[in-house]
PQR file with spaces between the fields and no chain letter, atoms N, CA, C, O and H, PARSE charges and radii, in Angstrom:
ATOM       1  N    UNK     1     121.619  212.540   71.951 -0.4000 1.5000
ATOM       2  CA   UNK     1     121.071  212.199   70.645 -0.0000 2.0000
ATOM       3  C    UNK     1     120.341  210.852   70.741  0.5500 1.7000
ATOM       4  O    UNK     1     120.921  209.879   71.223 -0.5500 1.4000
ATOM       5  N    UNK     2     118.966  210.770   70.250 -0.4000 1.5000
ATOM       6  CA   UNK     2     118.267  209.816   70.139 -0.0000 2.0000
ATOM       7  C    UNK     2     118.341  208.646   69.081  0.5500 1.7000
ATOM       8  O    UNK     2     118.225  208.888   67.880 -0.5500 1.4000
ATOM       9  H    UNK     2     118.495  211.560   69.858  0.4000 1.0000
ATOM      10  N    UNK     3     118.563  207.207   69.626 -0.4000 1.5000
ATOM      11  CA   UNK     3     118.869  206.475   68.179 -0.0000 2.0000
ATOM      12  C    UNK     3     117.619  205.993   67.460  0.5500 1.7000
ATOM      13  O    UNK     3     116.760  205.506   68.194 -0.5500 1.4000
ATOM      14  H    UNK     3     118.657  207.010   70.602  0.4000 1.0000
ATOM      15  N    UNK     4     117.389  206.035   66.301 -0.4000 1.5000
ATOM      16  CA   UNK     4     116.509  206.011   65.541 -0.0000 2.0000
ATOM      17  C    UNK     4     116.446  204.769   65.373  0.5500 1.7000
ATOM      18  O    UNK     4     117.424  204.320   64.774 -0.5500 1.4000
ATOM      19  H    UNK     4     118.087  206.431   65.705  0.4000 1.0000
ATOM      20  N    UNK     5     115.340  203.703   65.796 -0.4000 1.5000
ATOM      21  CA   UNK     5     114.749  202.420   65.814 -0.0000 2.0000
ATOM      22  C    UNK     5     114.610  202.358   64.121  0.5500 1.7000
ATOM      23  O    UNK     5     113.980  203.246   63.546 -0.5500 1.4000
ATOM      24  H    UNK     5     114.546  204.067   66.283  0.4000 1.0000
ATOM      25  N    UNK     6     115.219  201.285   63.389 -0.4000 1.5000
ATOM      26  CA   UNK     6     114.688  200.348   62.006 -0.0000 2.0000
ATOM      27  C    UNK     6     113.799  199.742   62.269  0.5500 1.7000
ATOM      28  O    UNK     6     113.623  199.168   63.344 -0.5500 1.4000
ATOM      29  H    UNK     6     115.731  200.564   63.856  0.4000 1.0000
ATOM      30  N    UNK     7     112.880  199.757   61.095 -0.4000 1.5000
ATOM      31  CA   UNK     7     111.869  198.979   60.775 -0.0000 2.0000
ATOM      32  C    UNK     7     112.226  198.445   59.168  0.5500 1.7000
ATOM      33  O    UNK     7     112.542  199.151   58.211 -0.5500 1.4000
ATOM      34  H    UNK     7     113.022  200.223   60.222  0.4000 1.0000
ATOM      35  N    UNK     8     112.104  197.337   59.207 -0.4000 1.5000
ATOM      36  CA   UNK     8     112.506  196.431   57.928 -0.0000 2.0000
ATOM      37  C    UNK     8     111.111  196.077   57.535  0.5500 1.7000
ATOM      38  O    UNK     8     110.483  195.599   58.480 -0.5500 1.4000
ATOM      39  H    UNK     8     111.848  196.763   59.985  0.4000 1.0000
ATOM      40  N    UNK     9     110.326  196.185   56.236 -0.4000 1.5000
ATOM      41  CA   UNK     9     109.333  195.686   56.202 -0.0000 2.0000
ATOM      42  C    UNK     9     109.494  194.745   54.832  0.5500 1.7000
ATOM      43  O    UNK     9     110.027  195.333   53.892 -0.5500 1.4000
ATOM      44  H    UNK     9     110.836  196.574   55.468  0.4000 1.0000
ATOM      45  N    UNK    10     109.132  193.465   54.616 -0.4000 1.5000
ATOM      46  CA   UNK    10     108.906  193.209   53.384 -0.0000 2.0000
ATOM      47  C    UNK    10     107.824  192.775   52.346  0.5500 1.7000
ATOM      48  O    UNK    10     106.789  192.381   52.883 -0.5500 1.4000
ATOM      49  H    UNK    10     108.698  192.987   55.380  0.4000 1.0000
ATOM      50  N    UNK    11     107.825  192.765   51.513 -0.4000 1.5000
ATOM      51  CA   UNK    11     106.436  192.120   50.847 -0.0000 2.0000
ATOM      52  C    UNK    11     106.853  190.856   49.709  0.5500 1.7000
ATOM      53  O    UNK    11     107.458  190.852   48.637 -0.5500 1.4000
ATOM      54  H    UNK    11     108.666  193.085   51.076  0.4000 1.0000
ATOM      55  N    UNK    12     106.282  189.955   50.433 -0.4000 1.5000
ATOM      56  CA   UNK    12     106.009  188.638   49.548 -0.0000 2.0000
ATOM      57  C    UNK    12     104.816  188.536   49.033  0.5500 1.7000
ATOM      58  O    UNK    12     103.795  188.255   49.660 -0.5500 1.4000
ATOM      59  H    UNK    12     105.790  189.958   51.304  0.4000 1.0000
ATOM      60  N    UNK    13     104.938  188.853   47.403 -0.4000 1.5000
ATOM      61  CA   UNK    13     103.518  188.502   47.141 -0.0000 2.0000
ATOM      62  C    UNK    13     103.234  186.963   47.079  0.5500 1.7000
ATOM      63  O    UNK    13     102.099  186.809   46.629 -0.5500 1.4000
ATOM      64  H    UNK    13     105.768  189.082   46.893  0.4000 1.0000
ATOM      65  N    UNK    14     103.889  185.658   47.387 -0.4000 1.5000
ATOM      66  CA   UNK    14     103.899  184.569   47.364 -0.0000 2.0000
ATOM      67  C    UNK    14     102.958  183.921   48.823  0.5500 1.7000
ATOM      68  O    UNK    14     102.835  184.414   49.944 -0.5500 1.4000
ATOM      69  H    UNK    14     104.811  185.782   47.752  0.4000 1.0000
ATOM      70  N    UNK    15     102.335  182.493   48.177 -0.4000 1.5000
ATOM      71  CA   UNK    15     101.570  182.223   49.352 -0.0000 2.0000
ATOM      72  C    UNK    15     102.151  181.837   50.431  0.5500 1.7000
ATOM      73  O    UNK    15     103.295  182.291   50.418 -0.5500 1.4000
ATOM      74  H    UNK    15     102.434  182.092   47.267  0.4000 1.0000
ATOM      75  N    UNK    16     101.965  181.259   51.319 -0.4000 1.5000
ATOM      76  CA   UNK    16     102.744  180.795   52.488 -0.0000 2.0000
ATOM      77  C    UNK    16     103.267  179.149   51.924  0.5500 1.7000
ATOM      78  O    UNK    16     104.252  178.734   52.533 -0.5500 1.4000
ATOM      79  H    UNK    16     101.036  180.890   51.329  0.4000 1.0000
ATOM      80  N    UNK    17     102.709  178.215   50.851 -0.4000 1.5000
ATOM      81  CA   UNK    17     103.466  177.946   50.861 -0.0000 2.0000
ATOM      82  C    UNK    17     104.567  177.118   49.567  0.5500 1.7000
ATOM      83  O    UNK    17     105.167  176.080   49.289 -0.5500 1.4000
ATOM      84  H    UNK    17     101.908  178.552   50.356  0.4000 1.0000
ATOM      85  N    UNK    18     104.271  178.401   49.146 -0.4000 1.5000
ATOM      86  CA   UNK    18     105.209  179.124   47.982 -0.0000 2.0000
ATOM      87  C    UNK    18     106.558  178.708   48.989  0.5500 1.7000
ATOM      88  O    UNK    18     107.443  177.854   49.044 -0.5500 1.4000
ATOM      89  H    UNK    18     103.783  179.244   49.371  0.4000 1.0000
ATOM      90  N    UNK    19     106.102  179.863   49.704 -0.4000 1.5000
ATOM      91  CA   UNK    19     107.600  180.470   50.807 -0.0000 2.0000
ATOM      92  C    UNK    19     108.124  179.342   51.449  0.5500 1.7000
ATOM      93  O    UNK    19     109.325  179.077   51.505 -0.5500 1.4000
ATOM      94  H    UNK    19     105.383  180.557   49.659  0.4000 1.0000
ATOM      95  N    UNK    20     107.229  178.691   51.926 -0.4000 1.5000
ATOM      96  CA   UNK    20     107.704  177.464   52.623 -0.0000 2.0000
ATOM      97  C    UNK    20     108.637  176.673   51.703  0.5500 1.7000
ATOM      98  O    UNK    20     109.777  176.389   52.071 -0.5500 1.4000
ATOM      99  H    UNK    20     106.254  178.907   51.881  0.4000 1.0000
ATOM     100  N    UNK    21     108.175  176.330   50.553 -0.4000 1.5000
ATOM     101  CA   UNK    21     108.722  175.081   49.908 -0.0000 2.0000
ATOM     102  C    UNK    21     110.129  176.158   49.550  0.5500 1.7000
ATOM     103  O    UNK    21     111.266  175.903   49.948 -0.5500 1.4000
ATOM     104  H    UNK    21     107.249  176.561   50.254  0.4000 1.0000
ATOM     105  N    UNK    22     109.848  177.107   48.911 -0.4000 1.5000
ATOM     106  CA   UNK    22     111.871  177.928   48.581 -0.0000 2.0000
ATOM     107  C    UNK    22     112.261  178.034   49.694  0.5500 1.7000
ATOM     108  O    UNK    22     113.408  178.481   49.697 -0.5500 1.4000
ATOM     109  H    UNK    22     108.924  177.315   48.588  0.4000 1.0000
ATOM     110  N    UNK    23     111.844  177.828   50.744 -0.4000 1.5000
ATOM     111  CA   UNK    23     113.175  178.113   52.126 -0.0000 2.0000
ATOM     112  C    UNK    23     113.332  177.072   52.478  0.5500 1.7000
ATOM     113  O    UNK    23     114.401  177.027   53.088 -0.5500 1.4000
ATOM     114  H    UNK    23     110.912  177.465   50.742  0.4000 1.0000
ATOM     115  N    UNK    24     112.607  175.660   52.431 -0.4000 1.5000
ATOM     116  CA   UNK    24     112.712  174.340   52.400 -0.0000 2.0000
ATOM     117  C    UNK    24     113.988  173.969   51.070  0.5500 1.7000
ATOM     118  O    UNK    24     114.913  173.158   51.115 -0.5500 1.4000
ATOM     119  H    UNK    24     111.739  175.697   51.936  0.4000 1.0000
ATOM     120  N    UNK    25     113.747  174.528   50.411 -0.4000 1.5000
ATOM     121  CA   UNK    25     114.647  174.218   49.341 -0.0000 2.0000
ATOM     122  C    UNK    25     116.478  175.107   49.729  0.5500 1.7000
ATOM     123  O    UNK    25     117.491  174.424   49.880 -0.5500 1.4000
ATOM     124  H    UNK    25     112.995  175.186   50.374  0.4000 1.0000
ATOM     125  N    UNK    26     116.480  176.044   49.780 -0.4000 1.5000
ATOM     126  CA   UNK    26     117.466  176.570   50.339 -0.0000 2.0000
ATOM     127  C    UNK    26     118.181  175.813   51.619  0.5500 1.7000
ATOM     128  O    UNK    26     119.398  175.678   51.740 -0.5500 1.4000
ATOM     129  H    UNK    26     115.657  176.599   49.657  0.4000 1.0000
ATOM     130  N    UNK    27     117.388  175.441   52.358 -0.4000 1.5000
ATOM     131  CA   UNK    27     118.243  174.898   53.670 -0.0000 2.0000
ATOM     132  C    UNK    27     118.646  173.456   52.852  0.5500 1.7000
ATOM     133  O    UNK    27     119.843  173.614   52.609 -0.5500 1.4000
ATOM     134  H    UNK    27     116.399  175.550   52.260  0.4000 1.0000
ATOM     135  N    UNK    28     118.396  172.634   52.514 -0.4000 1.5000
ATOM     136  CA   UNK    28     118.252  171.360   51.618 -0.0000 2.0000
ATOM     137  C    UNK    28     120.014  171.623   50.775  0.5500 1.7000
ATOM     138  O    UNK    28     121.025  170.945   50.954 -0.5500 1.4000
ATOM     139  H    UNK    28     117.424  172.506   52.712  0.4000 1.0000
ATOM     140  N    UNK    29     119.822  172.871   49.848 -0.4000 1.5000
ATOM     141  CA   UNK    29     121.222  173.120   49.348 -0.0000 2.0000
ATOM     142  C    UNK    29     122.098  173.363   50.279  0.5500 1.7000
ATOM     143  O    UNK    29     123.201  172.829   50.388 -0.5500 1.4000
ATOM     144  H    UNK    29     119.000  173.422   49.703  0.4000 1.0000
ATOM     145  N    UNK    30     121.544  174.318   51.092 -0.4000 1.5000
ATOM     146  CA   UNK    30     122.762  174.763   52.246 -0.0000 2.0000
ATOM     147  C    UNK    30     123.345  173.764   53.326  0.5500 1.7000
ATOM     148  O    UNK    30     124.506  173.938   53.694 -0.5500 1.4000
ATOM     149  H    UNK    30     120.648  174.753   51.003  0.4000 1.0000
ATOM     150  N    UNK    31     122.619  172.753   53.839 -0.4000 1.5000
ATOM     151  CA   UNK    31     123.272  171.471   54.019 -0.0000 2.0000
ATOM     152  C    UNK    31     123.032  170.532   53.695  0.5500 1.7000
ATOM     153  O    UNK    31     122.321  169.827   54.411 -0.5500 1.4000
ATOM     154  H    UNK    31     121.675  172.611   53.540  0.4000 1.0000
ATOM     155  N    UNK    32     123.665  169.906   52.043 -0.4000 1.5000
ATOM     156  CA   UNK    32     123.650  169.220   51.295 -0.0000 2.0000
ATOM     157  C    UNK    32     125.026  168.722   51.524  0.5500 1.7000
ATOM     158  O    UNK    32     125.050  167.494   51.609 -0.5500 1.4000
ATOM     159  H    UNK    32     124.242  170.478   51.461  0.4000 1.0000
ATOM     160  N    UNK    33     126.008  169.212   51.632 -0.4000 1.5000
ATOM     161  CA   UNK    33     127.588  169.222   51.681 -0.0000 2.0000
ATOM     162  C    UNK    33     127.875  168.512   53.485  0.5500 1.7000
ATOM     163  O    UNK    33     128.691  167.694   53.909 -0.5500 1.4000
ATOM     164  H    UNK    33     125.989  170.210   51.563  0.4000 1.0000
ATOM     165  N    UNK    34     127.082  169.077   53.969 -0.4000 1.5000
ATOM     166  CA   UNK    34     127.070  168.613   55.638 -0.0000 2.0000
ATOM     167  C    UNK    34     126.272  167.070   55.698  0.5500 1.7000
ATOM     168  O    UNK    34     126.510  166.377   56.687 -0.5500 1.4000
ATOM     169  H    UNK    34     126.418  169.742   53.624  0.4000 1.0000
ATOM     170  N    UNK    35     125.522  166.644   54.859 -0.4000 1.5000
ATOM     171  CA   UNK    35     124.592  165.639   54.844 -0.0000 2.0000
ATOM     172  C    UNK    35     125.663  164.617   54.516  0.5500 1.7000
ATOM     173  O    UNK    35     126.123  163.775   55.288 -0.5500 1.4000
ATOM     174  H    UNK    35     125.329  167.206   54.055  0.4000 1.0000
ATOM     175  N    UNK    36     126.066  164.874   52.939 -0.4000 1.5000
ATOM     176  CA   UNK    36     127.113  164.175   52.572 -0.0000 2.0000
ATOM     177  C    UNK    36     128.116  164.033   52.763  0.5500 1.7000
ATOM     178  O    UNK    36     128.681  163.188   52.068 -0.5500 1.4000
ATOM     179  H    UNK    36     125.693  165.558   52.312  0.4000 1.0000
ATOM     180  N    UNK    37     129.085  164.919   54.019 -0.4000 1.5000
ATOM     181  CA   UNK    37     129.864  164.191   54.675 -0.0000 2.0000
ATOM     182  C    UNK    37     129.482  162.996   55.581  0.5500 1.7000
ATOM     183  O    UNK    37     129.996  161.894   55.390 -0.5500 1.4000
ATOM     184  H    UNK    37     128.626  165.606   54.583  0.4000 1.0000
ATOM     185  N    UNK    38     128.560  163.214   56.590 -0.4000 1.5000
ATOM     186  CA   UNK    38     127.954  162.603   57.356 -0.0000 2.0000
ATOM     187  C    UNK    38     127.890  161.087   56.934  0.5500 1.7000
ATOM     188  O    UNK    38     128.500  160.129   57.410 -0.5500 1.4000
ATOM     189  H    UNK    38     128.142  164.109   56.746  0.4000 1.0000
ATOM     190  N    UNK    39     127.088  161.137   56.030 -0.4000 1.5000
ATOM     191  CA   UNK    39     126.569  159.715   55.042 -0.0000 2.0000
ATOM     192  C    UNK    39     128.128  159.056   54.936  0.5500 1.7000
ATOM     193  O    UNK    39     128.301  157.840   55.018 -0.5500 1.4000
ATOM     194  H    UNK    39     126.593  161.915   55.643  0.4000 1.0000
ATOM     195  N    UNK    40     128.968  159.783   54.789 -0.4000 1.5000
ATOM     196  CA   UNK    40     130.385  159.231   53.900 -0.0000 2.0000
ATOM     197  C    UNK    40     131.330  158.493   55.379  0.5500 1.7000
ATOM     198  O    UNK    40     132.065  157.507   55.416 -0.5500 1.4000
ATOM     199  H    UNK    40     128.827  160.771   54.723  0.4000 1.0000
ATOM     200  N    UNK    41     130.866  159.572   56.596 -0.4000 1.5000
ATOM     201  CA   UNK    41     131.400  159.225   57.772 -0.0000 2.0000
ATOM     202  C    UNK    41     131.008  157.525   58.106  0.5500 1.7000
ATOM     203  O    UNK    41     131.654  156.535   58.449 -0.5500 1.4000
ATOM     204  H    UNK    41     130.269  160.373   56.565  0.4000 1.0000
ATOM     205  N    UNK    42     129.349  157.875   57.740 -0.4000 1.5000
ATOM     206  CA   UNK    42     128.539  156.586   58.665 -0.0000 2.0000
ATOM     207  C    UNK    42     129.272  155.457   57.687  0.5500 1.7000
ATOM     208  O    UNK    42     129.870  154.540   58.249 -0.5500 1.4000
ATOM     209  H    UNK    42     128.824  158.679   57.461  0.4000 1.0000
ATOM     210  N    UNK    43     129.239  155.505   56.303 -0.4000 1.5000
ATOM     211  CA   UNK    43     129.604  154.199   55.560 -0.0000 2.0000
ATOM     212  C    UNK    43     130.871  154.019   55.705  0.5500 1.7000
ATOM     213  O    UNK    43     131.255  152.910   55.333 -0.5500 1.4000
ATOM     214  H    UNK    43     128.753  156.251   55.847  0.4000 1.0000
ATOM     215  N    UNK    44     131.839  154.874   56.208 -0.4000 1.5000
ATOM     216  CA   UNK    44     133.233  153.933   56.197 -0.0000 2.0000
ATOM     217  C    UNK    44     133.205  153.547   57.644  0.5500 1.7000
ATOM     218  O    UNK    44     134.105  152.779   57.985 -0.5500 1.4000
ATOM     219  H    UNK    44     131.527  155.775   56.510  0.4000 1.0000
ATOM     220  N    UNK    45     132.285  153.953   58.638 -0.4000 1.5000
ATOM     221  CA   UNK    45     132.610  153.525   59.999 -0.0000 2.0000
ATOM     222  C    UNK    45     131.694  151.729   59.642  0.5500 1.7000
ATOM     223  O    UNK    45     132.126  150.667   60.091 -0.5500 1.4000
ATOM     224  H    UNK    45     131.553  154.576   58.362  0.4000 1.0000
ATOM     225  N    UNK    46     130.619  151.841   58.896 -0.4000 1.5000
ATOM     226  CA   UNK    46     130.055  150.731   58.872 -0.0000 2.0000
ATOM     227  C    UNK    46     130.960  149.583   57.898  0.5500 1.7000
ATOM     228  O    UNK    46     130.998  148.374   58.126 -0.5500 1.4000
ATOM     229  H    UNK    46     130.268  152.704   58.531  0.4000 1.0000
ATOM     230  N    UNK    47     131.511  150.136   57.012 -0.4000 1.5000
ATOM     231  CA   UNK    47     132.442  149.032   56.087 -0.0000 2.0000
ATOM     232  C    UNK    47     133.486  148.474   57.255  0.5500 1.7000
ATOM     233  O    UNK    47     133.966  147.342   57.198 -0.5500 1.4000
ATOM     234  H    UNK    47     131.481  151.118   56.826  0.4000 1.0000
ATOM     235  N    UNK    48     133.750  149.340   58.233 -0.4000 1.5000
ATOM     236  CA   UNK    48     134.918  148.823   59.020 -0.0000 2.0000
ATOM     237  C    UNK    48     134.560  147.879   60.009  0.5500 1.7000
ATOM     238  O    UNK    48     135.350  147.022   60.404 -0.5500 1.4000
ATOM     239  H    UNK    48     133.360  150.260   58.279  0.4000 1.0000
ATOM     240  N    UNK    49     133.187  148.021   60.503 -0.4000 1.5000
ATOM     241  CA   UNK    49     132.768  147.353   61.171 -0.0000 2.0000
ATOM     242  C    UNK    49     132.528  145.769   61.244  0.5500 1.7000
ATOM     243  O    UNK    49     132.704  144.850   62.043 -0.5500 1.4000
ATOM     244  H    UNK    49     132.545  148.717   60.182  0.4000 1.0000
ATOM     245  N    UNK    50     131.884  146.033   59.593 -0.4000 1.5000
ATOM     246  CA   UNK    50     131.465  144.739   58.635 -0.0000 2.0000
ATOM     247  C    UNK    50     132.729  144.072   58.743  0.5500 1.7000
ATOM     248  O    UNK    50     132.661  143.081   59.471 -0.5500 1.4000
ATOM     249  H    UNK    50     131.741  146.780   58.943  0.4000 1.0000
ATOM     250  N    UNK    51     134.313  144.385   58.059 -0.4000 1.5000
ATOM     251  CA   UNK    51     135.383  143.975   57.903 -0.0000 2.0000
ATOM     252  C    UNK    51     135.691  143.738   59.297  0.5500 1.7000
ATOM     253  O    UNK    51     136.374  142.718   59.215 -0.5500 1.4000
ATOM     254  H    UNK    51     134.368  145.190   57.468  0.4000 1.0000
ATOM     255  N    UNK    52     135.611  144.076   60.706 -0.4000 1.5000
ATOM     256  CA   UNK    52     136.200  143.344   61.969 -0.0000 2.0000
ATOM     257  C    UNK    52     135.161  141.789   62.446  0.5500 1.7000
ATOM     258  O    UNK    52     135.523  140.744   62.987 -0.5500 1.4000
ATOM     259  H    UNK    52     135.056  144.905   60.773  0.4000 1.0000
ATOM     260  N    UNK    53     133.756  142.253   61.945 -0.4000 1.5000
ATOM     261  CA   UNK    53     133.459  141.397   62.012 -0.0000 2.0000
ATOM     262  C    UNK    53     133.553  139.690   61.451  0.5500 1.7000
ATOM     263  O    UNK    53     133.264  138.631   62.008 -0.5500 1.4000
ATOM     264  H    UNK    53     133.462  143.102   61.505  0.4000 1.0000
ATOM     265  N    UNK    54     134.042  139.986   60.228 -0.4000 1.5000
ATOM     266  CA   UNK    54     134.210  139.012   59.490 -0.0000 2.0000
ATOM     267  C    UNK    54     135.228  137.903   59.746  0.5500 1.7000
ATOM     268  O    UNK    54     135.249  136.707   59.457 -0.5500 1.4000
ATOM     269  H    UNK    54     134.277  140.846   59.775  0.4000 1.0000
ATOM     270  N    UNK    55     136.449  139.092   60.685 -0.4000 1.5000
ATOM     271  CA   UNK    55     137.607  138.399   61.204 -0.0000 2.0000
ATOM     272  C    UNK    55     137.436  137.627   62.659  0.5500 1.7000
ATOM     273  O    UNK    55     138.387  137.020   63.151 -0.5500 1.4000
ATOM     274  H    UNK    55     136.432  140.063   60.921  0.4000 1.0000
């Protein structure tokens, strides 16, 4: 038995960069939560830093 190859086709009637800016926007939400750990990492490693220095 022969397996039958998919073809997915879609249609965006949107320009290219329509598309661009909503999938720009999607990744932006989707690591928004990853950004802001990060940020939260860098400022307590830098508050600690500030505070050894001081001593």
């Amino acid at each position: 038995m022969k397996k039958q190859k998919l073809n997915y086709r879609f249609h965006n009637p949107n320009t290219a960069e329509v598309t661009a800016d909503y999938i720009l926007k999607v990744f932006i939400e989707v690591n928004a939560k990853k950004v802001e750990r990060v940020m939260q990492e860098v400022a307590e490693k830098s508050a600690e830093e500030d505070k050894q220095e001081k001593k």
